[in-house]
C-alpha positions in Angstrom: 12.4 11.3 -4.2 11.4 11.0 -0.1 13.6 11.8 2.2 12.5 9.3 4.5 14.9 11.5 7.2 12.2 14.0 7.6 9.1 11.4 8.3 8.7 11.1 12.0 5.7 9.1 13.5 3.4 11.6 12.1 4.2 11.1 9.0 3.9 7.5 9.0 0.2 7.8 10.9 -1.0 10.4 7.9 0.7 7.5 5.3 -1.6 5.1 7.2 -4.4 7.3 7.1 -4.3 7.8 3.3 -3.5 4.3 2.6 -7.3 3.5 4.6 -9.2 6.2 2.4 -8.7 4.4 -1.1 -11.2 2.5 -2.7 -10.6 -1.3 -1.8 -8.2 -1.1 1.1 -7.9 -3.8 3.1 -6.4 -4.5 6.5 -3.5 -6.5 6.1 -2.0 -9.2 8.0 1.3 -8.5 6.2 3.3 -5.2 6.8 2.2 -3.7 3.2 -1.0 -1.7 2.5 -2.9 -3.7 0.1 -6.5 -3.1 -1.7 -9.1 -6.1 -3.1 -6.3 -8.2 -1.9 -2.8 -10.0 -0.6 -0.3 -10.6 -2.6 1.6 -12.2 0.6 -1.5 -14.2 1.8 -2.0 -15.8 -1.8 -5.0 -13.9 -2.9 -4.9 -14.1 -7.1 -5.6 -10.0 -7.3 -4.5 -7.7 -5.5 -2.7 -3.9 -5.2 0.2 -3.5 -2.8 2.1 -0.1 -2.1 5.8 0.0 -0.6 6.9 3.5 0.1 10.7 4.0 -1.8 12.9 6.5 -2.0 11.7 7.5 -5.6 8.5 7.4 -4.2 5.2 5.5 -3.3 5.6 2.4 -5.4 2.1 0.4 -6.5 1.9 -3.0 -8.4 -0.1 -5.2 -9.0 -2.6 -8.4 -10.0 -5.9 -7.7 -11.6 -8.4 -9.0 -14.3 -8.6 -6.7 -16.8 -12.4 -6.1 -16.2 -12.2 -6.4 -12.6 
């Protein structure tokens, strides 16, 4: 679990960081990190990641050759 009481700005810039090295990120215009897409602008594939308290959740919409 993350004990999101310990993350200070830090944190969240490192998150950020990480996020923007995997393959396929894109800048989003929505608050989620997202890669080949945007779920939330209407893009048909896409990954999204939330940070949760169980941990860094991913889902997603892809071909199954993409």
């Amino acid at each position: 679990m993350i004990d999101e009481y310990k993350f200070n700005n830090k944190t969240y810039e490192d998150l950020w960081k990480a996020y923007e090295l995997l393959l396929s990120y894109i800048r989003s215009k929505t608050t989620l990190p997202c890669l080949f897409g945007d779920e939330e602008n209407g893009d048909r594939y896409f990954i999204s990641v939330s940070m949760e308290m169980l941990g860094l959740q991913f889902w997603y919409n892809m071909e199954k050759n993409f």
